[in-house]
N, C-alpha and C positions, 0 to 999 in steps of 0.2 A: 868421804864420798868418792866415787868410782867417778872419773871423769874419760869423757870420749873425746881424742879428736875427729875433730869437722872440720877443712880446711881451715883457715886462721882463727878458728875458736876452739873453747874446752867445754864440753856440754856434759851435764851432769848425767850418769848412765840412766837416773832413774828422771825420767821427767812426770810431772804433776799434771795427770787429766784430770779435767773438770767436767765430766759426764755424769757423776756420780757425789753429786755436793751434800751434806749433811742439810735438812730441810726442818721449817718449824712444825708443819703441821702433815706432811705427806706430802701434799700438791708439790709439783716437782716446780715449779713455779715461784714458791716459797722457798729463796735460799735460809738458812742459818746461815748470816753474814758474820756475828759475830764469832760462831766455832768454827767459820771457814776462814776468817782471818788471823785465829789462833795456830789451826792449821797451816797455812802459808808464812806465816812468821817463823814457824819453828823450820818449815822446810827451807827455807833460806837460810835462816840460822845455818842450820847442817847440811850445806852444800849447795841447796838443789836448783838450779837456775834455769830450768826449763818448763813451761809452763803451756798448756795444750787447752784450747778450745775450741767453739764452735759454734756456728748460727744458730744454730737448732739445740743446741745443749740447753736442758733446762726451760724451753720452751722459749728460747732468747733470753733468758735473764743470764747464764753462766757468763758470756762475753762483757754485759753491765756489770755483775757482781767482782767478778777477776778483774779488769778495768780499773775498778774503784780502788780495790784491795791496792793493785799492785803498782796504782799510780804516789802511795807512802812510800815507796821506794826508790832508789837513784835509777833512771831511765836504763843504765849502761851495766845495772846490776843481775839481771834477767833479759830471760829470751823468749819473747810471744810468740805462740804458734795459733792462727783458726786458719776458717778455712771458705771454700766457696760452697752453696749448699748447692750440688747438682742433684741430689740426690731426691729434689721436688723438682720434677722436667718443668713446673709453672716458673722457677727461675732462671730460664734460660734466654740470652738475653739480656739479664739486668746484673751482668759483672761488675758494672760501674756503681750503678745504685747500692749495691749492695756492700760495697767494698766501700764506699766511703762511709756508713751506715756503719757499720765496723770499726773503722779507724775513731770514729765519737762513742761510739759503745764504750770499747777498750780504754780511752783518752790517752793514745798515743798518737805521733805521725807516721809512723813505720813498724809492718809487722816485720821479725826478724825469721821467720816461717811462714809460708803459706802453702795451702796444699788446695789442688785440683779431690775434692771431699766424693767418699763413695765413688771409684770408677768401677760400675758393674755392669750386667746386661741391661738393665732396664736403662742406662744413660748414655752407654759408650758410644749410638749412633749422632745423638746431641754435639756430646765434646769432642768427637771427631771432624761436626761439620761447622764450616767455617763461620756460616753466616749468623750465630748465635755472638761471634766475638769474643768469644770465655778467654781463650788461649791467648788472643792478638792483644787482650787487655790488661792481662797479669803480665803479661811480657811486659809492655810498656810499662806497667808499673815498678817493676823491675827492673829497669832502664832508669826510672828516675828516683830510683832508692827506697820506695814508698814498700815495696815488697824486696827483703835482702836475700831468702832464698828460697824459689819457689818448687816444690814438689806437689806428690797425691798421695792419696789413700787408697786401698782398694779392697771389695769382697768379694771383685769378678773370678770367675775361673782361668785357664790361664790361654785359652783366646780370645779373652777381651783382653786380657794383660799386655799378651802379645799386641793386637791391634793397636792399643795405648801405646806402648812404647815405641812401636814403628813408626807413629805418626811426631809424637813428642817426647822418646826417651833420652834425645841430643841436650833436649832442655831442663830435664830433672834432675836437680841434686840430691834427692830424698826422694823415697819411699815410703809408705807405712802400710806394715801387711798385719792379719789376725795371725800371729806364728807362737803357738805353744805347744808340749808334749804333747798334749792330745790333736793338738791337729796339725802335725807335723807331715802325721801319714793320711791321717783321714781325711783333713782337708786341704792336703798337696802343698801345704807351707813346706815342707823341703823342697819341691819343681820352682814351685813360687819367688826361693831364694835365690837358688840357681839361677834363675831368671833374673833376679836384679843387678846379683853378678857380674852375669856377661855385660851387663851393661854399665859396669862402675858405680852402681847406685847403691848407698849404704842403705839400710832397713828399720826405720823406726817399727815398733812394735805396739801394735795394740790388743785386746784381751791377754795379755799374757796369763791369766787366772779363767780364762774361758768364763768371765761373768760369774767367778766364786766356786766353778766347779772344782776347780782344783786349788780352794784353798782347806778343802779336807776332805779327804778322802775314806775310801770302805777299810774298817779297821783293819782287816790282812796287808791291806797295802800301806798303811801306813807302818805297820811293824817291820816289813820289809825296807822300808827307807831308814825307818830308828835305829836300824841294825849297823846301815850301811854309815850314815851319820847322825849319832844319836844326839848332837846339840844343833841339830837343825832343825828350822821348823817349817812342815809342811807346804807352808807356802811360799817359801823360801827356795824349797825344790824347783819349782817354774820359773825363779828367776836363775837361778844359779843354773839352769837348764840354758837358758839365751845366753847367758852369759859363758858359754861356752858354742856361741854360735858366734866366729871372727867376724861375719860383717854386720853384724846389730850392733845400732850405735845408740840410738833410744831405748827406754822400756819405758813404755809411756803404761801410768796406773791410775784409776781411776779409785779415787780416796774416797770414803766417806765419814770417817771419823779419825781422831787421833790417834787414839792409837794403831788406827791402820798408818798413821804416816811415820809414827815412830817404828815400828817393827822395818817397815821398807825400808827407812831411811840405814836400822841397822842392817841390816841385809846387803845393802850397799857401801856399809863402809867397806867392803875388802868386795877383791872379786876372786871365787871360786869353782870354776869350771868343773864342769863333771871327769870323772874318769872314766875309761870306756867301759867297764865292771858297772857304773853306775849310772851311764848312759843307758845300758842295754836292760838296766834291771826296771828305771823309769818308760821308756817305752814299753817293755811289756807289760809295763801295769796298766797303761793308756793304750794296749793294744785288747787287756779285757774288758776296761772299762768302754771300749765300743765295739766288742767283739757281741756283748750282751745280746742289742738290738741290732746290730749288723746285719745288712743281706749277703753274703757271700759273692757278690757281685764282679768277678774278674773282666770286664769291661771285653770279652772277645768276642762283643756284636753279633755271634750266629745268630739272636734272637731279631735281631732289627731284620734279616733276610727274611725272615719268615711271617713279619708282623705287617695283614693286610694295611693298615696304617699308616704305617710310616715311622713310624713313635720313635725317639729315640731315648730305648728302655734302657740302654746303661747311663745314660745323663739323671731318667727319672728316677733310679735305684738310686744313684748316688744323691740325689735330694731329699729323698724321704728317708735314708738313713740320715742325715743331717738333722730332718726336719723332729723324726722321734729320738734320735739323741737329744736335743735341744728340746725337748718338750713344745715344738713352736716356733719360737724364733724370726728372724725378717728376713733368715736367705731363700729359703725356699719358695715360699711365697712370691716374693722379689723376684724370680727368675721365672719361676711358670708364670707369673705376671704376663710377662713378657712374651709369654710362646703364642702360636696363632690357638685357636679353641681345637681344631683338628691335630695339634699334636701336643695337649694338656693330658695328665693319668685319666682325666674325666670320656677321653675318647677314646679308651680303650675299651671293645667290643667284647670282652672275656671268652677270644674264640681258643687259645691256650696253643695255638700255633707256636708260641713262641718257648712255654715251657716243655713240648718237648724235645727241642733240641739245647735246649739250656744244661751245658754240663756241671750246673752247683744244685739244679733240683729244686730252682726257685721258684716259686708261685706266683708268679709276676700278676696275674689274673686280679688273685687277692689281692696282691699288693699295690695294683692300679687301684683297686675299689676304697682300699682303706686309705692310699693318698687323699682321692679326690675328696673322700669324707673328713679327713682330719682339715684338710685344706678350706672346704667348706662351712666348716663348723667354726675355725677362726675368724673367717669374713662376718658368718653372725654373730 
């Protein structure tokens, strides 16, 4: 096993999410305990000592289920990570409730991670403003060892990032961003990192697999990686891609069976950084792989000048390319959530002022109309 340091610790590169638990019948609510404890045996076995949850994982049971599992274990042998749910505004406020609610789930007295969960648009006004206590609370807790070291998560863009970090980036020792080949460029994980950066913040990682899409890919592209290293395997490439990013200290993966945890676990006995021949050859495959449904969108705003509205159409471009890459997905939604109704894709008047001075030729028209329809047709 590939280990990180983290100030006075040795964290295993690959940490164990429990987003994704093997279930008896579907219901995500129904862990398989017993092949989930087969699974954690063996990943401790071979190395793996970091361990990732969540309130909301699993409908609340992953934090009980993990808990249980991992209290057969010597306390000092593994590292828990969950987290706060901001990410329901109705918990805002009950930092206390919730966190001791946690520490009995798990049957520990001390998380040795915690993270400020989902900082995006839809919450960043929240955990910004004081009077909810989020902040003042984990601090304290953190103060009396109850939390050993506290960071966030985030799927905001990178002025809530920014905003976050002005207010609290003095206090974060960790990060976790969505950072894989595919969304290095597409969804600004390279600024993202940059970002954490300047501020000495390491980067745990979550979807490193983009939710499976790049645990296989379109045959051409895969013959292109067989080429370059032909005893690798596919999905191997995404990790071996981070792992040649210096300040990712996590790759946090979301298992659901064994032998997902064996492949990983080999994958991480060595660490093998890309080359830049095979750096450049993986991004261009994740540059067609969202080239496909792409809008050519180069964000130089002549369109907002001219949109009676207001709208701002390169933020909505850049959403609903998200939204039809992802077939769906919770970022898009999550953020025009957010917007007021007069500057949603639905308030766009299809008066086409803005396509024609749009130098990519884009149909922004349509593509207000098929937002608000695709977006529509989720909520029913």
């Amino acid at each position: 096993m590939v280990y990180k340091k983290f100030q006075d610790k040795m964290l295993s590169a690959l940490g164990f999410g429990t987003m994704r638990l093997p279930l008896l019948d579907g219901d995500p609510r129904h862990i398989d305990e017993k092949a989930t404890a087969e699974m954690i045996d063996y990943a401790i076995k071979n190395g793996v000592n970091y361990f990732d949850t969540a309130w909301g994982y699993h409908n609340g049971e992953s934090e009980k289920t993990i808990g249980k599992l991992l209290h057969n274990y010597p306390r000092e042998s593994f590292y828990l990570a969950t987290k706060f749910p901001g990410y329901d505004l109705s918990n805002m406020g009950k930092a206390e409730e919730i966190f001791e609610k946690q520490l009995q789930k798990c049957q520990v007295e001390y998380f040795d991670f915690y993270l400020i969960h989902n900082v995006c648009e839809m919450n960043i006004d929240a955990y910004l403003d004081g009077k909810y206590g989020t902040f003042d609370y984990l601090i304290e807790q953190k103060r009396n060892g109850r939390i050993r070291h506290l960071g966030f998560s985030a799927h905001g863009d990178m002025n809530v990032l920014k905003r976050f970090l002005a207010k609290y980036g003095e206090h974060m020792e960790f990060g976790q961003l969505q950072v894989n080949y595919l969304d290095w460029e597409f969804q600004n994980a390279r600024e993202k990192v940059e970002l954490f950066k300047s501020f000495n913040i390491p980067v745990w990682v979550m979807e490193p697999l983009r939710g499976g899409k790049l645990a296989k890919l379109a045959e051409e592209d895969e013959a292109k990686l067989k080429a370059l290293r032909p005893d690798e395997g596919i999905p191997a490439w995404a990790f071996r891609f981070l792992q040649s990013i210096p300040s990712v200290t996590v790759t946090l993966s979301g298992m659901s069976d064994f032998e997902q945890v064996k492949d990983n676990i080999k994958t991480f006995s060595a660490e093998k950084p890309l080359t830049e021949k095979e750096m450049l050859s993986l991004l261009a495959i994740a540059d067609g792989m969202t080239g496909k449904t792409k809008l050519p969108c180069t964000a130089c705003r002549y369109c907002t000048e001219y949109c009676p509205r207001g709208l701002d159409i390169p933020e909505l471009v850049r959403l609903y390319n998200e939204h039809r890459f992802s077939g769906g997905g919770f970022i898009a939604p999550m953020v025009v959530g957010t917007l007021a109704d007069d500057k949603k894709p639905s308030a766009c008047i299809g008066c086409k002022s803005c396509e024609k001075v749009c130098p990519q030729g884009i149909k922004i028209s349509r593509m207000m109309s098929d937002f608000s329809f695709r977006l529509k047709k989720k909520e029913d």
